[in-house]
Structures are given as C-alpha cells and as structure tokens.
C-alpha positions, -999 to +999 in steps of 0.1 A: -427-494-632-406-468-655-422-483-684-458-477-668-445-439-658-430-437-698-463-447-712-482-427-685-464-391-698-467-401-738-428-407-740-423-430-773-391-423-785-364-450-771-340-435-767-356-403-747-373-433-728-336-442-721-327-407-713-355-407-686-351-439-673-311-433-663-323-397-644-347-422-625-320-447-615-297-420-603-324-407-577-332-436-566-294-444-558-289-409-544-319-399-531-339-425-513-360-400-490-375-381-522-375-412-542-399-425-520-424-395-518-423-396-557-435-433-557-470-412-548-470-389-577-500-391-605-478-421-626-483-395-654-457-368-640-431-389-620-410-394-653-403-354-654-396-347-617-370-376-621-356-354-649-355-328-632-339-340-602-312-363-621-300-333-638-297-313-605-280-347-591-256-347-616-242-312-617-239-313-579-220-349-583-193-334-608-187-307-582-186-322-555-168-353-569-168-373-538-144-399-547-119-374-554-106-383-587-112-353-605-088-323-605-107-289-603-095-280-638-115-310-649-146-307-629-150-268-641-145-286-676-170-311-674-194-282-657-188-262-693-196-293-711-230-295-692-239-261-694-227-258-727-252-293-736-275-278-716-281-246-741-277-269-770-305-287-754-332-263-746-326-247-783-333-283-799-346-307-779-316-330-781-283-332-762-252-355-755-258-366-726-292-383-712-299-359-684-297-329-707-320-346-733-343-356-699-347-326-688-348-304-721-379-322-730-393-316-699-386-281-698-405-284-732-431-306-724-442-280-689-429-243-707-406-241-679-384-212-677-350-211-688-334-190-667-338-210-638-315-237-650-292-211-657-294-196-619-289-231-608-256-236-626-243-205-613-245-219-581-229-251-593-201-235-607-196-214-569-189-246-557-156-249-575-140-220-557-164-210-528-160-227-493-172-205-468-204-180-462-205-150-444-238-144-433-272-162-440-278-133-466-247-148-487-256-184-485-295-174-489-279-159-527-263-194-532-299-216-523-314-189-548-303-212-578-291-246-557-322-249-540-350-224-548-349-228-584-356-264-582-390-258-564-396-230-592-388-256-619-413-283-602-443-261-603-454-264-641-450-305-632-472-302-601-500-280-612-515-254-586-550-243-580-542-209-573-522-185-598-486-199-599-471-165-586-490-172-552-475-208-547-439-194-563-425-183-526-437-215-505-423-235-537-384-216-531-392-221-493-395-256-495-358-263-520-343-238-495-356-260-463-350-290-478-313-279-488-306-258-451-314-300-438-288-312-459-262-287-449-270-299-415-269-332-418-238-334-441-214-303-417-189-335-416-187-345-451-191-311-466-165-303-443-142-330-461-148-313-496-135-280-478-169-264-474-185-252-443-220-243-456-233-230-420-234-191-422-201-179-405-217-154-384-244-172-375-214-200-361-195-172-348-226-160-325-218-192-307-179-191-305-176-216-340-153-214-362-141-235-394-110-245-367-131-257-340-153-277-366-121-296-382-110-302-343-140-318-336-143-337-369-108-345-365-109-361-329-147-372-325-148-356-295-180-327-286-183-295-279-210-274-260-204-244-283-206-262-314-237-280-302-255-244-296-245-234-331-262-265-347-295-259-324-300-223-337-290-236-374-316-262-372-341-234-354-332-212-390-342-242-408-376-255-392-390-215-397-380-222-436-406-250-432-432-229-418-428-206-450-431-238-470-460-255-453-485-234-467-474-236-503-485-277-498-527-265-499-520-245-532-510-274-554-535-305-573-547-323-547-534-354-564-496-340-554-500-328-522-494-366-510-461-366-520-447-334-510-465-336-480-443-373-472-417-352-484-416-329-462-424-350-433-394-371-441-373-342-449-385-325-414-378-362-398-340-357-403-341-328-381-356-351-354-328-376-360-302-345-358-320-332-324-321-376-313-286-378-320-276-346-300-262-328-328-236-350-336-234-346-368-195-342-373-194-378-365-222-395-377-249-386-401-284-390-390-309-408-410-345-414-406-354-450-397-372-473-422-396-476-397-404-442-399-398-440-438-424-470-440-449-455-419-450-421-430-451-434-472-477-455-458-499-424-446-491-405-480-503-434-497-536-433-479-539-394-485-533-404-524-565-429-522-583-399-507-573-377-537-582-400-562-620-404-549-619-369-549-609-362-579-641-383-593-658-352-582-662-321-590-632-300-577-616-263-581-602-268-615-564-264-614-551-230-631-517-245-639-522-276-656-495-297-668-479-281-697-473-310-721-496-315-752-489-353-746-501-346-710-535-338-724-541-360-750-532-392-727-538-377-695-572-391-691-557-430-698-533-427-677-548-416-644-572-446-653-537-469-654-530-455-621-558-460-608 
C-alpha cells in the first residue's frame, strides 16, 4: 500500500519515498483512529497527510517524552534541533531528519504556509514549561498552533469547493475538537506528565482542582464534583464539533469520506467517556473495534458514492491540490484507485 500511495503522489526519489514511508508508520502506531479514516483518502494524497501528521507526532512525542528518559534540558534541545531542521527544510527541500524532509516537500508540493508550522512549535515548545491553564481563553491560544494549525495545514491537501477562507474556521474547529477529545480522554496520563490541560476555571466552577484530580488519580476512587467538571468539559467540546461539522460539505467530495469517519470516530470517544461515566482518571476510554469497523465501513461506502460522482460533472474544486506532480499524474492515479 505505501508504494501504491508513493506512486499515486509522483514521489520518485528513494530516499523521500523513505522519508514518507517512516511519517506513515509512526501514525499508524500512534494514531489508529485517524489512521483508519485516512485509509479512505484519494490514494493520491494520503502520503502528504501522513507527513503532515508524523511531523506533528513527533514534536509532541519529544515533549512529552512518555518514557521519561529525557531530561527537560535535552527535550528543549532536541525541540531546537527540529525547529532549527525544520527552517533548513522549508528553505531547501532537504533536512536531517525524515519527518522534516516529509513534510518540507509537502509544504512544497501544496504552497502551504510557513507560519503555521512555526505557530505550531510555539505551542510545542509551551509544553516544556507550561502545566496549567487558566481559562478556556488561555488554552484556546495554546490549540491555536497545537491543534488549529494542523487543520489549516490540511486544507491545500484536501481541496475545497468553496474559497479556502470560507472552509479556514470549520478546518481550526475540527484540530481544536479533535484535540479538546484528547485532553479528555488522556486527564490521567497528562496528569502524569504534570499537566492538567482542563481550563482551571472552568474545573474550579465545579469545586476541581489540580489536588482533587491527583487524589482521585492517586486512589482510583470518584468524585461527584470531578464528574460534573468532565460533563461540562465534554459539553465545551461537542459545540466545537458543531462549528466543525459544517466545514465537512465545503471540501472535494472525494475527502469528505474520511473526515467525515473521522469525526465520527473522534465524536465516538466522547460516547465511550459519557459509557464509562467519566472515569477517565482511571481508565482511558476507547472506541470499540466494532464500532471502528462499522463506521470505516460506512466511509468506505460514502467513498464508492464519490467516485461515481466524480465521473460526472461536478462543481469544480477552487483549491486543487497544489503539487505540479499532482497534476501531471493525477488523472492515473485516481484510475489506480479506482
């Protein structure tokens, strides 16, 4: 399959096939819920959303360093040596390491603006020294380049039939949603690293505090008061959706499969929070295979759909994909997909 996806997107060179192929294996080790949805992408584009992603997945791995090997002097190091690759890498097209080369060709490939990647390592570097958030407006800053950026970055991959400005807000809305889900689901493990990424007022509304959280963490035993603050987090989090949702209708009609399953499956940890009541300092809550089964299934059908579609004559998209190598094999490679 990553050869097919290589081919597909007009990568030749071996070792940027490499480059792309690593980004690919780390999300589907990390990230098995978006993994999946991107299994329904045009074959042609899946190779730069993996680059995209397995940069993001890296950064956030060296700060968060979950084995706990590093010290912080050497994860703010090897955050300097990324960014520092990084720049290197969007002025040349290379890089050291094989998620910068990725992702810089990407960034070529779709014209996607540099500043975002530099917004989203800002928020990485926070991460070193920043456990705690006052009030939704503060953490809402921080999603700006951990989570809204990313959806900003995906855009130029995706393709929109509207202006991109129009889809821009419901493309930050859904990083931001999908991002507020994993700060609910991980309260427990984040709260490991230090971090409580729940808005403190919004906990304090609700008799929470960072105390009460390492009590309960600490002795597996519940709490009324810290079941009321998850509800009202996870209440923040499904309006985010709503913002999203609409965003879905503005992109090609042959991606709105996947993020559509995406944001069912992302949406379907919530349920598992809610079926678990709340308990998420104990256990994390995961969406069954059944469920991640049936709903790929569905997106798959809804792909079909687009394809027939798409023999048609449609709305033409007004953001194509950016790469020259896009156009040129585009053509033979939705008929490989097909």
């Amino acid at each position: 399959m990553t050869r097919r996806e290589l081919d597909a997107a007009g990568i030749a060179d071996p070792a940027l096939r490499a480059a792309y192929t690593h980004c690919r294996n780390l999300n589907a080790r990390h990230g098995r819920t978006y993994f999946l949805a991107t299994r329904l992408l045009p074959v042609e584009r899946r190779s730069a959303v993996h680059a995209l992603y397995g940069f993001a997945r890296w950064a956030d791995d060296i700060v968060d360093d979950s084995d706990r090997r590093l010290t912080p002097a050497e994860r703010e190091r090897l955050l300097d040596h990324l960014e520092d690759d990084l720049a290197h890498g969007l002025r040349t097209g290379g890089g050291d390491q094989p998620v910068v080369r990725a992702v810089a060709d990407t960034a070529a490939r779709y014209a996607i603006d540099h500043t975002l990647f530099a917004d989203f390592l800002a928020s990485m570097r926070s991460d070193l020294t920043v456990t705690d958030y006052p009030a939704y407006a503060d953490l809402r800053a921080y999603m700006h380049g951990s989570a809204a950026v990313i959806g900003l970055q995906m855009l130029p991959v995706l393709g929109t039939t509207v202006p991109r400005e129009e889809a821009a807000p419901h493309a930050e809305a859904l990083g931001v949603a999908f991002q507020l889900t994993n700060f609910l689901r991980d309260v427990g493990e984040d709260l490991d690293r230090g971090r409580v990424y729940l808005p403190a007022d919004l906990l304090a509304a609700h008799g929470v505090d960072r105390s009460l959280l390492q009590w309960s963490r600490r002795t597996g035993r519940h709490d009324r008061r810290i079941r009321a603050a998850l509800i009202a987090a996870e209440a923040l989090t499904r309006n985010v959706y709503k913002d999203a949702e609409p965003g879905i209708a503005m992109l090609d009609p042959r991606v709105r499969p996947c993020i559509r399953t995406a944001f069912t499956l992302y949406g379907g940890v919530l349920d598992a929070i809610a079926d678990q009541d709340y308990a998420v300092l104990h256990r994390r809550a995961v969406v069954s295979r059944r469920r991640r089964t049936a709903t790929a299934a569905a997106g798959a059908l809804r792909v079909v759909a687009a394809r027939c579609r798409a023999r048609l004559p449609d709305t033409p998209l007004t953001t194509a994909p950016g790469s020259r190598a896009l156009q040129r094999h585009g053509t033979s490679a939705e008929r490989t997909e097909q």
